[in-house]
C-alpha positions, 0 to 999 in steps of 0.5 A: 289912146284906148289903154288912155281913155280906160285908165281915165275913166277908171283910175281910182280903181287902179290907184285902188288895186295897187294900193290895196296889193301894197297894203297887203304886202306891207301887212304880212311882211311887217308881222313874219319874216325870215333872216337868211344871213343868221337863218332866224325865223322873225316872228311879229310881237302881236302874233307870237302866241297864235304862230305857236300854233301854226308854225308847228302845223306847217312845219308839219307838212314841210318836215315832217309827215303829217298823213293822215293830218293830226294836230301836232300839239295833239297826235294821235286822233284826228286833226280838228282844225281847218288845216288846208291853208297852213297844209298849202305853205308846208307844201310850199316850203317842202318844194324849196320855198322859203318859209316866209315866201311860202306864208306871207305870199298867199297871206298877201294875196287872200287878204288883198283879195277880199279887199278887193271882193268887199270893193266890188260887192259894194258896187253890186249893192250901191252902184256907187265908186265912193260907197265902194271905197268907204267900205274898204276904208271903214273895214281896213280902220274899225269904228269901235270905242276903243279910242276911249280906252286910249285916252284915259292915259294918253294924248293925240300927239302920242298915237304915232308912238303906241305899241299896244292895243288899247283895248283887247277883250276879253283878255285884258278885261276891258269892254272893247274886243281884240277881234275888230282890228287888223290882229286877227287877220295876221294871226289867223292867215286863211280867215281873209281866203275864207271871207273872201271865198264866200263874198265872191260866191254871194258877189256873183249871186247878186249880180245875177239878181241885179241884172235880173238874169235867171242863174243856171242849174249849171252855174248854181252847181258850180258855185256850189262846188266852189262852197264845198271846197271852203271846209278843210280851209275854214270849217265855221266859214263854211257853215256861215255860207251855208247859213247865208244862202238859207237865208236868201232861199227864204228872201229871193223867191224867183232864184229859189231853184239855183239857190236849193242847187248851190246849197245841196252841192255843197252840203253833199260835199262839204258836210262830210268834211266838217264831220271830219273836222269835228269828228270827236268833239263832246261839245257841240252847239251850246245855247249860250245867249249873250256873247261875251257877256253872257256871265253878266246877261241882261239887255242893258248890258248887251246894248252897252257891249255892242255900242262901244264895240261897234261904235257908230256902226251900231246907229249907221248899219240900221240908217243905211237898210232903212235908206237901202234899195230891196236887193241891199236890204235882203243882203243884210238881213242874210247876214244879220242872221249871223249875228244873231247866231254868235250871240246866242249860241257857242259853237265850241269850247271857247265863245270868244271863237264866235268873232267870226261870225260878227267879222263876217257880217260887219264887212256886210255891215260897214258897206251900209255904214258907207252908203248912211254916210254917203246919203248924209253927205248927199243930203244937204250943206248941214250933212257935207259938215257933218260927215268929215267928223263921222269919218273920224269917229268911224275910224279913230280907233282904226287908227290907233289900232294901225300904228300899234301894229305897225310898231310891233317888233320881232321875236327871233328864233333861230332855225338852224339851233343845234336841238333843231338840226338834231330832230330833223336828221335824227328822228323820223318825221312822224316822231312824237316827243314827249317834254316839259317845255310846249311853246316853239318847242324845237321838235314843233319847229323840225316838223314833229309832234308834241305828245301834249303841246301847249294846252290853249290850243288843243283844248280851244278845238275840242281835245281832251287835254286834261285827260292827257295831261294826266298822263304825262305827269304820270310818265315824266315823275314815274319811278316804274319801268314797267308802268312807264313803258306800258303808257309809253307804247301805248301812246306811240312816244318815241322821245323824252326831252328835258331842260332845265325848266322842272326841278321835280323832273331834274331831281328824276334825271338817274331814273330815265339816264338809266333806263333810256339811251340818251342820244343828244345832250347839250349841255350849255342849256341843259338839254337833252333827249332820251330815245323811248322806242327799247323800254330796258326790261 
């Protein structure tokens, strides 16, 4: 009777946690996977680029050795990405997990988590079941205008049926950006760990101050240990929290203390990291003001930006903090600061990166959409008529977004390719390869190390790639044994391999078969690998 009565009083809670855990699961698994009869890898459409990237970096962990970490697309400097997350899954995978376990598992669960976060923050700040649910929704289905796009070539009965996004700025040139849908969460999977992680630091602050209970030096220290552990998971993450919790320093004066505590803990032991991660890096915070239109900038244009990439939201944020209670409205105003930071300045080689910043303070943003939603429906029978076309507009293009990413397909890779098996029972797992061909390259896949992968990647975290570009178009046309072994040495490439992609390196086969052991070489697909460790001088 008493298990009753709390399922009673609090089942769509419970409804809420079961569907949002199913959602999550559902998520992850539609976009990754693995096929164990034919041992495939099964990489989702909509991530294919970006798991270029990770695939490599976890493997690295799993099969290979990757201590002190480096960017296997860039050895031997460093590691300038948050790697912890994807260091995790290797580990998994190394201790027996397969693969798609080890990833889609935690995925799940981070992503799952920060539903529920946003959920409960929503309650903190409004008190009410029915904001706390809007948010969640209004975050899962984005309000922006993409849906325009949509129907310029389209119709309603088609939505069911569309593979793409209709709009994904600034790659495809359109106003509408990539990163307000659900895309961004399966391609970088400890994006929803790093959000929740500062939600939950923000939850527990506000709580506090809502109950009006004083926070104790000890609890300010522990939340702010809890902080200086984000960096190595989300580097930008971290220094968002950071920039938060100032904020609030300056807007909540009877917890300034516990707030001075959380932020110098973490500081203290989260700056080192970032320094860490940044460690390197020429390009550090650039005034660039204007996001992406920052090559076009004027006023009119930033409005027209933001209006079509927020949608409503950019009228219904400014109603809920006028409509909101004065806890509410000092939340916002902390996190508003973030998006006045990722319009004006860039904080690394590519600005589209700055999304985070807006994705932070649009989960903030989209609570105050629910509660403006919520007063109109409260306020008379006009606004009960109204809001069922709010909720449409505030979601369309969600929806269209939803179905294009669930009828993505698989790109299949098979694991257990002969190159694959080779590398991996036949090279030592800190192994650099030096090839002409970087995407899902089978040594990336057998937990080794490109010598340049693929350039995108390496020059987006700050890397010098044009520098080493040059060199390896100098050692693969070089005809000067000398020369060659020298930039040989002094990179640490330990392998050559080649296929039939290049005919200028072809055309030079004679020069490395003579001067280098060729020790696998299939010739169905041309591929061959040359051990560089004894240069023949």
């Amino acid at each position: 009777m008493k298990y009753f009565k709390i399922f009673k009083k609090n089942w769509p809670e419970i409804v809420f946690i079961i569907l949002a855990l199913g959602f999550s699961w559902w998520l992850m698994r539609n976009n990754f996977g693995y096929d164990r009869k034919v041992s495939q890898i099964l990489v989702g459409s909509k991530i294919w680029s970006d798991f270029s990237s990770h695939l490599p970096l976890i493997r690295s962990f799993s099969w290979g050795n990757n201590f002190p970490p480096e960017y296997p697309l860039f050895p031997g400097e460093p590691i300038r990405y948050h790697f912890l997350f994807y260091a995790m899954v290797g580990i998994f995978e190394r201790l027996g997990i397969p693969i798609d376990l080890a990833l889609n598992v935690p995925s799940a669960f981070a992503f799952f988590f920060l539903l529920i976060v946003i959920y409960f923050l929503a309650k903190i700040l409004f008190d009410n079941r029915s904001v706390a649910m809007l948010s969640v929704v209004f975050f899962l289905f984005n309000g922006s205008f993409s849906f325009l796009e949509f129907f310029k070539h389209n119709s309603v009965f088609q939505i069911p049926s569309v593979a793409n996004y209709p709009s994904f700025g600034p790659y495809d040139g359109k106003t509408v950006s990539a990163f307000w849908n659900l895309n961004i969460f399966i391609n970088q999977r400890h994006l929803a760990l790093a959000f929740a992680w500062i939600l939950v630091i923000v939850s527990i602050f506000l709580s506090q101050i809502r109950k009006k209970k004083q926070i104790t030096d000890r609890k300010a220290l522990i939340l702010g240990l809890s902080l200086a552990g984000l960096p190595l998971f989300h580097s930008a993450v971290f220094a968002m929290g950071l920039m938060v919790l100032t904020m609030m320093f300056f807007f909540f004066q009877k917890y300034r203390r516990a707030t001075f505590l959380i932020l110098l803990s973490a500081f203290i032991l989260g700056f080192p990291q970032l320094l860490f991660i940044r460690s390197g890096l020429k390009s550090g915070i650039v005034f660039n003001p204007g996001y992406l239109v920052a090559n076009n900038l004027s006023l009119p244009n930033i409005i027209h930006y933001w209006i079509f990439n927020l949608g409503l939201a950019f009228f219904l944020i400014p109603l809920g903090f006028l409509l909101a209670n004065s806890l509410a409205k000092k939340t916002l105003l902390a996190f508003f600061s973030l998006f006045i930071l990722g319009n004006i300045f860039k904080f690394s080689p590519e600005m589209a990166a700055n999304h985070k910043f807006f994705n932070l303070f649009l989960i903030v943003g989209n609570i105050f959409v629910a509660f403006a939603v919520y007063k109109i429906w409260r306020s008379h029978l006009l606004g009960k008529l109204a809001v069922p076309f709010f909720i449409l507009f505030l979601t369309f293009s969600g929806i269209i977004d939803f179905f294009a990413l669930k009828n993505s397909f698989f790109y299949k890779i098979n694991d257990k390719s002969p190159e694959i098996l080779w590398i991996r029972e036949n090279t030592t797992p800190n192994a650099v390869f030096l090839t002409q061909d970087t995407l899902y390259h089978p040594a990336l896949l057998a937990g080794r190390k490109l010598f340049l992968g693929w350039p995108y990647f390496s020059w987006s975290f700050g890397y010098d790639i044009d520098k080493r570009a040059k060199i390896q178009e100098k050692i693969l046309t070089s005809t000067n044994i000398q020369e060659t072994c020298s930039l040989l040495r002094q990179h640490k490439i330990d392998y050559l391999s080649l296929s039939n992609t290049r005919e200028d390196l072809t055309n030079n086969l004679k020069f490395w078969e003579n001067n280098f052991p060729t020790v696998y070489q299939n010739k169905e697909n041309g591929f061959i690998i040359f051990y560089l460790g004894k240069c023949k001088i």
